[in-house]
C-alpha positions in Angstrom: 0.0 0.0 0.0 1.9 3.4 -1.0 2.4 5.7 1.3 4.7 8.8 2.5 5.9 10.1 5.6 6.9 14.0 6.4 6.0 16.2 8.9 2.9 17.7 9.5 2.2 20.4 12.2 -0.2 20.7 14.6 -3.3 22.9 14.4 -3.3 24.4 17.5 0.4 25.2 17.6 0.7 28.9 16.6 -3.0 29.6 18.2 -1.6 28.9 21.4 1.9 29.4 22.6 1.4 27.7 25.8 0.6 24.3 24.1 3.2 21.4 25.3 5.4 20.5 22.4 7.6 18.1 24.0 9.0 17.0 20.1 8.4 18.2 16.6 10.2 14.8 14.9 8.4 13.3 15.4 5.4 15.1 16.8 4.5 15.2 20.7 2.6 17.5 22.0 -0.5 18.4 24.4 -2.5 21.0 25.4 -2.8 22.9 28.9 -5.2 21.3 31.2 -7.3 24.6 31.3 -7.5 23.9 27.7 -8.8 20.4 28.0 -11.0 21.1 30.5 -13.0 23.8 28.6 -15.7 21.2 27.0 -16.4 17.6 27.9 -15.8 16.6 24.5 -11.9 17.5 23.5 -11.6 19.5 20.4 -9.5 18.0 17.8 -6.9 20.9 18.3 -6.3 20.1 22.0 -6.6 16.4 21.5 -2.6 15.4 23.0 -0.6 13.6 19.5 1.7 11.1 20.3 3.9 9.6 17.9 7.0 7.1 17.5 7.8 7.9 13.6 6.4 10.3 10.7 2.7 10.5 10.0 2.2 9.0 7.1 0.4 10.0 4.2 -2.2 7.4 2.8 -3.4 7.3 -0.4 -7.5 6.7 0.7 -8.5 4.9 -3.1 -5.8 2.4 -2.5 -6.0 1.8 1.2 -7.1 -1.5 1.8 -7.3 -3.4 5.4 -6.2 -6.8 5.8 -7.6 -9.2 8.1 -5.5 -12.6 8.1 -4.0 -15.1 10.2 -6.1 -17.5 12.0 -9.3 -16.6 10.3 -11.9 -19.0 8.5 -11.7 -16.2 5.6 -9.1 -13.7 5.0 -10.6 -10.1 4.6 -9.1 -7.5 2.2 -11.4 -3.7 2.6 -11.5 -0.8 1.2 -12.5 1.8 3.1 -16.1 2.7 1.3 -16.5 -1.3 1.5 -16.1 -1.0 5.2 -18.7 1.8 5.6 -20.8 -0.2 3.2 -20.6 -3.4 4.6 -20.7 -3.0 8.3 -23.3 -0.9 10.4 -22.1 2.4 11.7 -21.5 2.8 15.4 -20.3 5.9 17.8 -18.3 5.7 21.1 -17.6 8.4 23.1 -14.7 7.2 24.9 -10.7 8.9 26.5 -7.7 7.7 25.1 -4.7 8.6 27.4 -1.3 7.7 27.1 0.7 5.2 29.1 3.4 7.8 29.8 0.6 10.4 31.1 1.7 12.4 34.1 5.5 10.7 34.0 6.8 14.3 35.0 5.7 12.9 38.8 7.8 9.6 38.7 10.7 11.2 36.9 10.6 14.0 39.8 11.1 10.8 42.2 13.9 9.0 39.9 15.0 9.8 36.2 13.5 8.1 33.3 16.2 8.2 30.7 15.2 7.9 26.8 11.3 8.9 27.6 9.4 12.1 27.1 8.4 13.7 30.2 4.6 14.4 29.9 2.4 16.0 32.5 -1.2 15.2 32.8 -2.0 16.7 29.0 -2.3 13.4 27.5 -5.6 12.6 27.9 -8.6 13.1 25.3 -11.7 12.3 25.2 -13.9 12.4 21.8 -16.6 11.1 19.5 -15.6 8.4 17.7 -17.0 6.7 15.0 -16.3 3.7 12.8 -17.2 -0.1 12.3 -16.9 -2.3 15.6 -14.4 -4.5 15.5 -16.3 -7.7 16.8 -18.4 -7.3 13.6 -15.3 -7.7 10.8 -13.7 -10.5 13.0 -16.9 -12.2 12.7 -16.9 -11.7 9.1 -14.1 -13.1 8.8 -14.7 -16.3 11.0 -12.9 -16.3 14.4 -10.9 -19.8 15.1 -10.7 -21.7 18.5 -7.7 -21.2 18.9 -7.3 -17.3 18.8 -6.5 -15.7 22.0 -5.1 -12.5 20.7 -5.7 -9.8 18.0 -2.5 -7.5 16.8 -2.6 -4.5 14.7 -0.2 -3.3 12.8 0.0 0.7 11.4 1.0 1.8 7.9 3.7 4.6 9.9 7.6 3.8 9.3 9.6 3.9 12.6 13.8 3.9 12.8 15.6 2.1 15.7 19.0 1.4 15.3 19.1 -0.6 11.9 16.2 -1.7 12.2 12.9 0.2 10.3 9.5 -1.3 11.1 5.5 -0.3 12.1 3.8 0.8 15.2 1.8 -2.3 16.4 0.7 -3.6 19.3 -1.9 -6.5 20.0 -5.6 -7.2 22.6 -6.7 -10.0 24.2 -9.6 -11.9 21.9 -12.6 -11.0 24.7 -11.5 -7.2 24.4 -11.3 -7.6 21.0 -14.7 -9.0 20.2 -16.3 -6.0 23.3 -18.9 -3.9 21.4 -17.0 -0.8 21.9 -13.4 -1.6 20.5 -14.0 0.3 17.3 -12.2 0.5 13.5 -12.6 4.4 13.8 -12.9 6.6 10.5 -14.2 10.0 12.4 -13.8 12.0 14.9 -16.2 14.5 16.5 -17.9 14.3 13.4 -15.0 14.7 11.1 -13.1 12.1 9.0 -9.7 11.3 10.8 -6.8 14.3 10.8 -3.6 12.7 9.6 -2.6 13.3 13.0 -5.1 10.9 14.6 -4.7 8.3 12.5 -6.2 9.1 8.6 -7.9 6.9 7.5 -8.4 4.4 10.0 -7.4 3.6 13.6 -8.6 1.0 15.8 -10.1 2.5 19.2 -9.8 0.6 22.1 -11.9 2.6 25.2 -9.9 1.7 28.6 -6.5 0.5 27.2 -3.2 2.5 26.8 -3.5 4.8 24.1 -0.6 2.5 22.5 -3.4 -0.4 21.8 -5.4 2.1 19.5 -2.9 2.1 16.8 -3.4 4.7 14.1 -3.6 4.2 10.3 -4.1 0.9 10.6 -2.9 -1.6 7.3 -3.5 -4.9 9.3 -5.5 -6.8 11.8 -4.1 -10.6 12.9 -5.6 -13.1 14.8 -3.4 -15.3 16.6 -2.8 -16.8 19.7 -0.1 -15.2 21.3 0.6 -11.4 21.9 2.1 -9.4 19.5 5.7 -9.4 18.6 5.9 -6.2 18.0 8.6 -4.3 19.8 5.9 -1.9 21.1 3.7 -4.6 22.3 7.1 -7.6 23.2 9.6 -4.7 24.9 8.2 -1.5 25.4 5.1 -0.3 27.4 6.0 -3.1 29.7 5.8 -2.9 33.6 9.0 -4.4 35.9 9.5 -4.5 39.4 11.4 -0.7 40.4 14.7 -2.7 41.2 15.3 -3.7 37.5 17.1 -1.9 35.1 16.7 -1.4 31.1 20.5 -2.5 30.8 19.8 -5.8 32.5 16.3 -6.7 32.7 15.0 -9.8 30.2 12.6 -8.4 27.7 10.9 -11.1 28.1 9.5 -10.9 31.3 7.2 -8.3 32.9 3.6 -7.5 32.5 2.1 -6.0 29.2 0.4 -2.6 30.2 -3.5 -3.1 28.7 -6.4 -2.0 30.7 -5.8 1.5 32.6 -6.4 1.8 36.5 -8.6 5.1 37.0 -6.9 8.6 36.9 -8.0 12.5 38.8 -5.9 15.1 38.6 -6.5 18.3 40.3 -5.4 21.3 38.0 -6.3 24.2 40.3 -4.6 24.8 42.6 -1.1 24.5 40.5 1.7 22.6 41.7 3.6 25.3 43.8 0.5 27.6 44.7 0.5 28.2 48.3 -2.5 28.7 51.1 -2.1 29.8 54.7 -6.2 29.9 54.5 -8.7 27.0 55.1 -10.8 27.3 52.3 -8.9 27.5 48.4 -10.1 27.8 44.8 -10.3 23.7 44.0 -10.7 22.5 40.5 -10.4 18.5 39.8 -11.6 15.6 37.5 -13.6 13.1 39.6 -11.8 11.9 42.5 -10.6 8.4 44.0 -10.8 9.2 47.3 -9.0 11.8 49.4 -6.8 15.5 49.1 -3.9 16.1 51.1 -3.1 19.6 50.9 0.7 20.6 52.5 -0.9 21.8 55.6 -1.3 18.0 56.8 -5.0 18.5 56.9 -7.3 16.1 54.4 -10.3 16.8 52.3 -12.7 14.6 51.0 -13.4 14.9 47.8 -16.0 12.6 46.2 -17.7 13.8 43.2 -16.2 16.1 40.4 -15.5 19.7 41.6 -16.2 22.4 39.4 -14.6 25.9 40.9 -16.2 24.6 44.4 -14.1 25.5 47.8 -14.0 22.2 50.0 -13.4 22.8 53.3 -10.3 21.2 55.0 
């Protein structure tokens, strides 16, 4: 499928001037969390773009989607023949990124080699597409699958060696109603940026699982061998170190525990007063303020003063 990469800059970049560009090659940025928080839906211009290579530039009359591996019947689309053949359905649903908020652990001990993102990398959108359950039915699921890979159409360099994003699901996320092949967002077809023309969408995974301009989906029954899915986004005890540690072990990051972050008051803002300006997503549980005293917090806070 012929494709080309180059750089491609981000909407929102000359608009604002306090947007988070952590990289321009390849492209990682986010938007303030004042920003973010403005509407429930993020606009496409603050949605937070994470990349690994150049965007690539698909040609949409020759894209086709593969579906292969242990299948009763390989699947070759288009994307008109996937709008035409499979019902429509919408998610709203976040995507955040595995290394969302990293600044805080790297603050604790360096992260060598990684960007340091702050809580900016977190979106949440209309999507909408083709669920995925409904092509892997098409294309007859086998007994034996226990995993479904992806595999993108970007080109990424490591060393000497030049290969795809990918990454891979277990087969009972894969076949959840709202795993979606996405071709809009918020209404829109896909912006390069996001993953034109298609991306899978996987609603409470790493943002790593939803891999963007997707060429191929595999069924198999083993993860993904991918080095994104086999090496990195991987979790090890703290005591292990990159230099040493076998790749093989440790545990695949998927599913995502819940997150809150409280935006206002900043870090380094200061009150010798019991009551502050408080600003937060919804809340796990409890506020420690550097006075010592706690506040509950147990429902989302919009520009209420708790009292501590």
């Amino acid at each position: 499928m012929p494709t080309s990469t180059g750089s491609l800059k981000h909407t929102a970049l000359d608009q604002h001037p306090e947007m988070c560009v952590h990289q321009t090659s390849p492209l990682n940025v986010g938007a303030p969390l004042e920003l973010i928080r403005q509407s429930f839906i993020t606009q496409q211009e603050y949605f937070f773009v994470r990349n690994h290579g150049a965007v690539p530039h698909v040609n949409v009359q020759r894209y086709r989607l593969a579906v292969t591996g242990q299948v009763q019947v390989p699947l070759t689309l288009s994307l008109d023949e996937l709008r035409a053949h499979f019902p429509a359905s919408t998610v709203v649903a976040t995507l955040q990124c595995a290394g969302h908020r990293r600044n805080e652990l790297a603050a604790v001990q360096p992260i060598p080699g990684e960007i340091p993102w702050g809580a900016e990398t977190i979106g949440n959108a209309v999507w909408q597409g083709v669920a995925l359950r409904e092509v892997l039915l098409a294309a007859g699921v086998r007994p034996e699958v226990r995993h479904v890979s992806f595999l993108g159409l970007d080109a990424i360099q490591k060393g000497s060696e030049r290969f795809a994003f990918g990454g891979s699901i277990p087969i009972e996320k894969a076949l959840s109603s709202e795993v979606l092949l996405a071709y809009e967002m918020n209404g829109h077809p896909l912006p390069p940026l996001h993953g034109f023309p298609l991306r899978v969408l996987v609603p409470g995974y790493i943002g790593a699982r939803s891999v963007k301009w997707l060429a191929s989906i595999v069924l198999q029954d083993a993860p993904s061998t991918n080095y994104y899915q086999a090496r990195a986004y991987k979790l090890f005890p703290p005591h292990m170190q990159a230099e040493s540690v076998d790749w093989t072990q440790g545990q695949m990051l998927g599913a995502l525990p819940p997150n809150s972050v409280i935006f206002r008051p900043c870090e380094g803002n200061c009150s010798r007063q019991g009551r502050f300006p408080f600003r937060a997503t919804r809340s796990l549980g409890k506020v420690t303020p550097s006075n010592g005293l706690t506040c509950q917090v147990t429902e989302e806070q919009h520009g209420q003063t708790p009292r501590c």
